[in-house]
C-alpha positions in Angstrom: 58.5 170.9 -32.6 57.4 174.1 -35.0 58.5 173.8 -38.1 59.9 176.5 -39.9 60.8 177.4 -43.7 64.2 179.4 -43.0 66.5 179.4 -39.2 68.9 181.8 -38.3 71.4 180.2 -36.5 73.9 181.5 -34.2 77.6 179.5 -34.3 80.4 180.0 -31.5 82.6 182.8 -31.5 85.6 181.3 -30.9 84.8 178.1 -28.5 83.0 174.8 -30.6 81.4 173.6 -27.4 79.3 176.8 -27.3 77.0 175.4 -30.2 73.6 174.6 -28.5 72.0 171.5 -29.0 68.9 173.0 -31.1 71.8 174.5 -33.6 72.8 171.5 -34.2 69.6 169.9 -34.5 68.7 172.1 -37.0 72.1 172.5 -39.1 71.6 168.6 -39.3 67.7 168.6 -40.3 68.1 171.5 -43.1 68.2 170.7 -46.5 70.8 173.4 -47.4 72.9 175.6 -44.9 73.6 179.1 -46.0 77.2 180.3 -45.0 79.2 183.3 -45.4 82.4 181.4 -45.9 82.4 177.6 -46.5 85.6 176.9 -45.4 84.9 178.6 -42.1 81.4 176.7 -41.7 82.4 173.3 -42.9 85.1 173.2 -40.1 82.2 173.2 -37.6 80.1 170.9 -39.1 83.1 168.2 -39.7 83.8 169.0 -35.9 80.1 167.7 -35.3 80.0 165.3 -38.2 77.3 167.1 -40.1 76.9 166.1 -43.5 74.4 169.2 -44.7 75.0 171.0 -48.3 76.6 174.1 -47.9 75.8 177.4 -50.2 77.8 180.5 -49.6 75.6 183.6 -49.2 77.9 186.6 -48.1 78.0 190.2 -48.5 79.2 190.0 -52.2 76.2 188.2 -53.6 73.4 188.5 -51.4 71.2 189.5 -54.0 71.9 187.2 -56.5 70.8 184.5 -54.0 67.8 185.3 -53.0 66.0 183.9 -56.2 68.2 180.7 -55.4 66.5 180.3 -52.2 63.2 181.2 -52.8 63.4 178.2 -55.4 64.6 176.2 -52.4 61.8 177.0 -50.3 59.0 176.5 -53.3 60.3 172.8 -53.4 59.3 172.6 -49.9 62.9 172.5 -48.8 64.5 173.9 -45.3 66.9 176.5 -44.9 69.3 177.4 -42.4 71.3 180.1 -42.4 74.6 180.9 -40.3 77.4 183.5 -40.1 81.5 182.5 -39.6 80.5 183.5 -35.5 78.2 184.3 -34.1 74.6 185.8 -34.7 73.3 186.4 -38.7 72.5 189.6 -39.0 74.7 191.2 -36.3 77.3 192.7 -38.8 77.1 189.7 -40.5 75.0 188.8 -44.2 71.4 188.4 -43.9 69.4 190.7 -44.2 68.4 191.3 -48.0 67.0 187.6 -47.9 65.1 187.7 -44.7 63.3 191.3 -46.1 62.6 189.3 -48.8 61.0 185.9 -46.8 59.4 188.4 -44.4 57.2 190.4 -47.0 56.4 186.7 -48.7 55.2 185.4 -45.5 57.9 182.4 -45.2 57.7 180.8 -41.5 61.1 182.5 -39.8 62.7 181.8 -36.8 66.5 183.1 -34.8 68.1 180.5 -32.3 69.5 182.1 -29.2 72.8 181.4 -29.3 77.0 183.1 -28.9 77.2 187.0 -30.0 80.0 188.8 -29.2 78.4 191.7 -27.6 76.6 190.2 -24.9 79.8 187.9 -24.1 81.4 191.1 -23.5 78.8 192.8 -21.8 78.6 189.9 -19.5 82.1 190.6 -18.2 81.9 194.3 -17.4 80.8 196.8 -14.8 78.7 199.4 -15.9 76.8 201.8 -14.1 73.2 201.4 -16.5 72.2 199.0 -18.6 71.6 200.9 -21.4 74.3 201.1 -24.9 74.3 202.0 -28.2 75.7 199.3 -30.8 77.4 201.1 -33.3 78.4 197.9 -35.3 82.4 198.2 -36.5 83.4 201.9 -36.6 83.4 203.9 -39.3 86.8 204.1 -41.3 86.8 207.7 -41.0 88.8 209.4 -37.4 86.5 212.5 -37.7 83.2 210.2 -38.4 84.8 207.9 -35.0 85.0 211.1 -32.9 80.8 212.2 -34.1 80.0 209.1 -32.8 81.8 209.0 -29.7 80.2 213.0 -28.9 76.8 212.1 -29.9 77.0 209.1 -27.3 78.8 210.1 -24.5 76.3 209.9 -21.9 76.2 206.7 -23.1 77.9 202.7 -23.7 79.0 202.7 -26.6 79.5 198.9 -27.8 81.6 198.4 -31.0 83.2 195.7 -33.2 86.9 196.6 -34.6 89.4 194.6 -36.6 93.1 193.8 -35.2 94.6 196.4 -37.9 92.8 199.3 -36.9 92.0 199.1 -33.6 95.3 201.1 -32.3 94.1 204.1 -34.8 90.5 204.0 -34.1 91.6 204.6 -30.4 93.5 206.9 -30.8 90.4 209.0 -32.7 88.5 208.0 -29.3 91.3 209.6 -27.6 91.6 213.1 -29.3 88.3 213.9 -28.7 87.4 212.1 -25.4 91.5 211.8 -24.0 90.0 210.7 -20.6 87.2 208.3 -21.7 87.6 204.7 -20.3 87.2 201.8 -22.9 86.7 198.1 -22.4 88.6 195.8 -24.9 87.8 192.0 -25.3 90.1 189.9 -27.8 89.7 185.9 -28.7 86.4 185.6 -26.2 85.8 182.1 -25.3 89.0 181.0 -26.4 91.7 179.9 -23.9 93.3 183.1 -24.4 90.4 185.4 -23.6 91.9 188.9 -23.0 89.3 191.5 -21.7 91.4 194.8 -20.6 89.2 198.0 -18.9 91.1 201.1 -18.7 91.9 204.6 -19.9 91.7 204.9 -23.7 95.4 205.9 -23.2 96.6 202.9 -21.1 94.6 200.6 -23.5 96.7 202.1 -26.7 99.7 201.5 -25.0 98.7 198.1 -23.9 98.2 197.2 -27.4 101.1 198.5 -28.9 103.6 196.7 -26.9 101.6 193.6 -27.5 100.6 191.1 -30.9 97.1 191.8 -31.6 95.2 189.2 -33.0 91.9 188.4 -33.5 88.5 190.8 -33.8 87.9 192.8 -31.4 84.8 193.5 -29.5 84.8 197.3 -27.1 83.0 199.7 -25.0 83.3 203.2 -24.5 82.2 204.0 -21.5 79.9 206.5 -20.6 81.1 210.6 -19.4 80.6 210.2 -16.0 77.0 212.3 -15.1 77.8 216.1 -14.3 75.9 215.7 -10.8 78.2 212.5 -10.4 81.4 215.1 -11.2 80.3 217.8 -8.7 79.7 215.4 -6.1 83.3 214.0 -6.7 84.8 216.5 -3.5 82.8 215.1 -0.9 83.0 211.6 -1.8 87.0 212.2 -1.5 86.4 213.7 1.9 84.3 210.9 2.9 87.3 208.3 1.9 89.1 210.5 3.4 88.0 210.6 6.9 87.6 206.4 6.6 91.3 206.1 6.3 91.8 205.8 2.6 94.8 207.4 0.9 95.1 209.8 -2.2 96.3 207.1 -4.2 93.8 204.9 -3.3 90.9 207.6 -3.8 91.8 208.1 -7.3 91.5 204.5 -7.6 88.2 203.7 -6.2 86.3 206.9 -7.9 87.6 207.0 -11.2 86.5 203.2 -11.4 83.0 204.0 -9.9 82.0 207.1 -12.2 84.5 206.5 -15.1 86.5 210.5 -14.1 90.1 210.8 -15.0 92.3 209.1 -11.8 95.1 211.9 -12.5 92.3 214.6 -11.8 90.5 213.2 -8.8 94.3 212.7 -7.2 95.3 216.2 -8.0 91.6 217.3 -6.3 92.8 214.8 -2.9 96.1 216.5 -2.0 
């Protein structure tokens, strides 16, 4: 096998078993094991019985660690570096020292291995394959709602926290109030809860329930104009095959993402 100077290595988001074999290969062959929290990491390598030194490089000190790691390297030693879940680098520490190995010409290599994102996307219809990641949204509603304009045509795929979710929906809302979002809460876990409905629906889903947990989302995508347009004689077409109203609304607004109330107001 290659050897390299500095891994990324991807941990599980929520499940231990997720861990692939080459992680733990590598998290037991480095000589130090770069973490964002510690306490978070060492769990994991107890769980595995991994004896490997831990140093904590987070967003607080990345810096000042880079000269501590380029001594590591200079004594020929191997680093691996890993996030509390998932992949480095994906809203998580990282990237100071890796600019810093790649202009030095240090051997670098990422393991595949659990994000959060593709997890989600995994378990959702869409109707392209293309997204926009926007990382965790902005604090700000109005810098939210900028966001969710200058994508709507297409998936937007976000990261939130527990205590803000409700409120960054709502920002969703007042400028998109008919926009469809995808929620997905503890993935992995054995209470993985992934909800796909109206931005509305999904507010009051969560506000009549704990939240826990980070979240990972989607907007989904306005619905094209030509899909819109064309909405009256796919009705008429469900129409003639039997279907009711109530099931209409149903079946379209999941296909092209329109509002269910509207395309039921355009059957009867």
């Amino acid at each position: 096998m290659k050897e390299y100077d500095f891994y990324i290595v991807p941990t599980p988001i929520g499940n231990l078993g997720d861990i692939t074999l080459r992680a733990l290969e590598v998290l037991k062959s480095a000589d130090i094991i770069a973490c964002e929290d510690m306490r978070v990491t060492q769990k994991l390598l107890n769980h595995y019985d991994i004896k490997t030194k831990c140093i904590s490089y987070h967003k607080f000190n990345e810096k000042e660690r880079v000269n501590l790691f380029l001594s590591f390297l200079d004594e020929g030693k191997k680093i691996a570096l890993v996030s509390d879940a998932g992949t480095p680098l994906f809203c998580d520490p990282g990237s100071v020292i890796v600019d810093e190995l790649r202009k030095r010409n240090y051997r670098i290599t990422s393991l595949a291995g659990a994000n959060a994102c593709a997890v989600l996307l995994s378990q959702i219809s869409r109707e392209e394959e293309d997204f926009f990641f926007a990382g965790f949204l902005p604090r700000n509603a109005g810098k939210i709602q900028k966001l969710v304009k200058n994508y709507q045509t297409t998936d937007i795929v976000f990261y939130e926290s527990p205590n803000r979710l409700i409120a960054s929906l709502e920002a969703i809302k007042e400028c998109r109030p008919n926009a469809r979002v995808s929620t997905g809460r503890e993935l992995t876990k054995v209470f993985e809860e992934i909800i796909t409905d109206s931005v509305e629906n999904v507010i009051n889903f969560y506000n009549s329930n704990i939240l826990k947990g980070e979240i990972a989302g989607v907007i989904l995508r306005e619905p094209k104009s030509d899909d819109i347009n064309d909405l009256d004689d796919k009705i008429n077409i469900l129409n003639s095959k039997g279907f009711k109203a109530k099931e209409i609304s149903v079946i379209l607004s999941e296909l092209y993402g329109a509002n269910k109330n509207e395309i039921y107001k355009r059957c009867i």
